[in-house]
N, C-alpha and C positions, 0 to 999 in steps of 0.2 A: 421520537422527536429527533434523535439521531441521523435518524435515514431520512428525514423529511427536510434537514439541516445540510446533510453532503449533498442530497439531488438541487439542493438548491444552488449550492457551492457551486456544483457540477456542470449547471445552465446556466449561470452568470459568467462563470470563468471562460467561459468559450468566446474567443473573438468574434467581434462582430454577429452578433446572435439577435443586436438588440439595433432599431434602428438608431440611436441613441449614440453607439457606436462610429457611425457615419456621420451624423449632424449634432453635434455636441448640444447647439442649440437647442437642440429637445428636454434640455435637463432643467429648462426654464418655462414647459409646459405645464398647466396643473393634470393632475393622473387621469380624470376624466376625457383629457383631448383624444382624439383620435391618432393611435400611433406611442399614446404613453403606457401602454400594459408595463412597460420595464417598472415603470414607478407603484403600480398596482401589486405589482408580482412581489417586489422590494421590500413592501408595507410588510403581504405578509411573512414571507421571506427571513426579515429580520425579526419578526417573532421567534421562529422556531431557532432563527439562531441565539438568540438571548434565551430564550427557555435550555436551550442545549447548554450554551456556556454558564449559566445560573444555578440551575435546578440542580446539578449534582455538588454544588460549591457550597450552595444553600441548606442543601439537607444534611452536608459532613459540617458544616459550622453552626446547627440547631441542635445537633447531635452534641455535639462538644459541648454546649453551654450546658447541656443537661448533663454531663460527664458521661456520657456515651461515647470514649473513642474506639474506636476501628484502627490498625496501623491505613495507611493509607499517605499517599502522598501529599494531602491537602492537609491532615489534621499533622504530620509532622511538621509543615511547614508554619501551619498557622502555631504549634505550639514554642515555634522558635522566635514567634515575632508578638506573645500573646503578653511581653514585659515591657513592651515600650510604648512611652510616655507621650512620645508627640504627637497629638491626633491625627494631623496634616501627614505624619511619617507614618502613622496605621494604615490609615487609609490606601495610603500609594505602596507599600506592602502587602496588603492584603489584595490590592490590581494585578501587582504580579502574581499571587500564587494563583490568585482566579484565571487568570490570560493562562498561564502556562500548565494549570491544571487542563483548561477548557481543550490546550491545542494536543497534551497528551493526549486527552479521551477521544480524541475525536479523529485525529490524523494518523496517516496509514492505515486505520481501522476498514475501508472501503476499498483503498487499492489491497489491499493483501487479500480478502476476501477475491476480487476480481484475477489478482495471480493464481490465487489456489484454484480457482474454478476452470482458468487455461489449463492449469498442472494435471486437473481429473481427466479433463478432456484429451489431451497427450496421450495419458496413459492407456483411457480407453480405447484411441486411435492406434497406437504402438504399444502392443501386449510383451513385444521382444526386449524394449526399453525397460517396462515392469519389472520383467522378469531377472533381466540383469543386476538391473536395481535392489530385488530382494535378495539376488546372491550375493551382492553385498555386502549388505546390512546383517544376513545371515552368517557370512563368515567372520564379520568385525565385531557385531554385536549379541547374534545369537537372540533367541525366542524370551528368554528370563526377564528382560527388561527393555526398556525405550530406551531408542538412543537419546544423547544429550550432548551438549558443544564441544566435549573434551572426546566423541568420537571424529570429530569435525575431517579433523587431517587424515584421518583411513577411512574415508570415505570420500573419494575422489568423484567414484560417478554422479553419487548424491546430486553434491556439488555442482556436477555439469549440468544436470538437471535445474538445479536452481536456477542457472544462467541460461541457461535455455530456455525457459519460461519465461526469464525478465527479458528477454533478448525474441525469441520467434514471435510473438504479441505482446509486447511492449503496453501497459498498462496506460502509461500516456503516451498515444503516437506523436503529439506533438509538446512543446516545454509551453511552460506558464509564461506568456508575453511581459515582457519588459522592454523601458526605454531606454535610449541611447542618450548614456549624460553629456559626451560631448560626439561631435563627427568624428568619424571613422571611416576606414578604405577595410575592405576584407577581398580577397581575388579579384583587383581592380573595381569594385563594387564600391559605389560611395554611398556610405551612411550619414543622413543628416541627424545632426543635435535632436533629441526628440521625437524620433521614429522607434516605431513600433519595432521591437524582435522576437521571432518567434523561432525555436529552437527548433528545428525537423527529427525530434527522435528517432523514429519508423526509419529516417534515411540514412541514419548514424548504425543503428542497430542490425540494417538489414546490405552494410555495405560489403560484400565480396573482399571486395582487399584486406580487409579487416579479421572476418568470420568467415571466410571461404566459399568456395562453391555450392550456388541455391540456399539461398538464406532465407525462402520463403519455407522451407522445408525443417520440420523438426528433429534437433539431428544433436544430441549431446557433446556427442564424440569430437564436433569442432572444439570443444574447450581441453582437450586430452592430446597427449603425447601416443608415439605408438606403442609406449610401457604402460598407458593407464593411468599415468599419474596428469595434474594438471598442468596446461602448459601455459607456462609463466608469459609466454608471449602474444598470445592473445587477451588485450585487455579485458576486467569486469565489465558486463553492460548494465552501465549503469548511468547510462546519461537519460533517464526518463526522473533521475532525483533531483535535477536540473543541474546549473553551469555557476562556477564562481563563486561570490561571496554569501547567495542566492541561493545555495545546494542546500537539498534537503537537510539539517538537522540532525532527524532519524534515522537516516538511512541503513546505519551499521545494526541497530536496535531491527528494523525491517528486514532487514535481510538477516538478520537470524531466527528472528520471528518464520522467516519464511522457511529455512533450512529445516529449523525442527519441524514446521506442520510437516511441509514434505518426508522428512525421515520417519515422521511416526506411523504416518499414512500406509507409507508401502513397508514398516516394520510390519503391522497387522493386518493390513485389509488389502484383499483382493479386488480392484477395479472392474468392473466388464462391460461389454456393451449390451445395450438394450432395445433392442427395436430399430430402426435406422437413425442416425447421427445425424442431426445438421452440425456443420462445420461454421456456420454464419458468426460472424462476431458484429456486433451494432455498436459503433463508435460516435462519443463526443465529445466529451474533454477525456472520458475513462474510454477505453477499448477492450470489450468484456464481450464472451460468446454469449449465443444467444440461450435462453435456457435448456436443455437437452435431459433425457436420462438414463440415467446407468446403474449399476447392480454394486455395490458397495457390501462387501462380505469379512467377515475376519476371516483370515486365514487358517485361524484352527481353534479348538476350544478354549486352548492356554494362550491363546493370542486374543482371544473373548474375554478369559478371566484377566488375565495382565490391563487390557484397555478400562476394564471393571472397578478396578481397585484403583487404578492410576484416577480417575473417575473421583471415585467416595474419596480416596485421600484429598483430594483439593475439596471435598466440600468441607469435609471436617478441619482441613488446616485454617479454611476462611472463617 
């Protein structure tokens, strides 16, 4: 319901997709007209989005009246708010934890999914990048254990890695449109009150002056000094989290998120290629390769057993 909930997100949020878009007035046709699929798609649409935001709010708050808690972020929240008295105050309490449970579950969930799948693909195009990578993590971290955020800082290349994947395919090439609340001039460009803007990530992320020579090219090394360490003056890319008061949220929570899959990935497993590569990526609001495949191996027995345990311990902690 999840995935049938972002692709839904995913084709709406894309400008002008819908004729609707262009003639406003179409929002006053009934679905059956010719020309209203928006409204047909919408109906069901917001199904899977109300079953998405619902059904897990629903089942940790059924759970609870039966005195079944889970820790979990919805039953802490509901049990901070499960004392008071004013119906009309429960009520609008328990909106927030639902909204903010709903946009937990569900956001960043599908772009990190689509960074990581840039990041396999990298690595299986660039075996030299890998391999540096594991020398790494090998001399920081060593085969005993997974890294975790407090290897963060001696782990530089990691790191450029990270940025490199948000920065060479860019998960949204372009920002989420927004309007302009009043007029505005930008490089002599006049913006009216109410015009549409749309952020060019792809052209922020992929500019030369910024990120160096060939930025169509996957290349770490632009984020690094010629010591190895990161250099402080080429900005994070991080402008696909969007701009302003607007910015993602998450972002920080994301990008760490992102660090450790990548650090754990090339701790234990070896990438390879498989058969011929396409290189295609198919964009629309998201920008994600097409699907490809590759040889996905641990690196050694104790890098088997170490992913094993790490494995059973999270089921037994949950």
């Amino acid at each position: 319901m999840a995935e049938r909930a972002l692709y839904s997100f995913t084709a709406a949020a894309v400008p002008g997709i819908f004729w609707v878009d262009y003639l406003p007035i179409l929002k006053y046709v009934p679905s059956w007209f010719p020309g209203a699929s928006f409204k047909r798609k919408a109906r069901d649409w917001a199904k899977d989005a109300d079953g998405m935001l619902n059904g897990p709010y629903d089942t940790v708050k059924a759970n609870q009246s039966k005195g079944i808690v889970q820790p979990s972020f919805v039953s802490y929240c509901l049990g901070n708010i499960q004392n008071t008295t004013d119906k009309e105050e429960l009520m609008c309490e328990e909106e927030v934890v639902r909204e903010a449970a709903g946009a937990m579950y569900v956001a960043g969930t599908d772009t990190t999914v689509v960074a990581l799948n840039t990041f396999i693909l990298a690595m299986v195009c660039h075996p030299e990048v890998q391999r540096r990578a594991q020398e790494e993590i090998d001399s920081v971290v060593g085969p005993g254990r997974l890294p975790d955020f407090e290897d963060r800082e001696n782990l530089p290349y990691i790191q450029a890695i990270v940025y490199e994947v948000m920065r060479y395919q860019p998960v949204t090439p372009l920002a989420m449109a927004h309007l302009a609340t009043e007029e505005d001039e930008y490089k002599g460009y006049r913006i009216p009150k109410d015009s549409v803007v749309i952020g060019n990530t792809w052209a922020l992320l992929h500019d030369e002056e910024t990120y160096g020579s060939h930025p169509e090219t996957f290349n770490p090394n632009r984020f690094l000094t010629p010591e190895g360490k990161l250099n402080p003056a080429i900005p994070e890319p991080i402008s696909f989290f969007g701009f302003g008061r607007r910015i993602c949220p998450g972002r920080h929570l994301a990008l760490s998120t992102l660090f450790a899959a990548i650090a754990s990935v090339l701790h234990s497993f070896d990438l390879s290629e498989m058969g011929t590569l396409s290189l295609e990526y198919e964009s629309c609001l998201q920008n994600r390769p097409v699907p490809f495949k590759c040889s996905i191996k641990p690196r050694s027995s104790q890098h088997a057993e170490l992913i094993q345990s790490a494995v059973q311990f999270t089921i037994i902690d949950e």
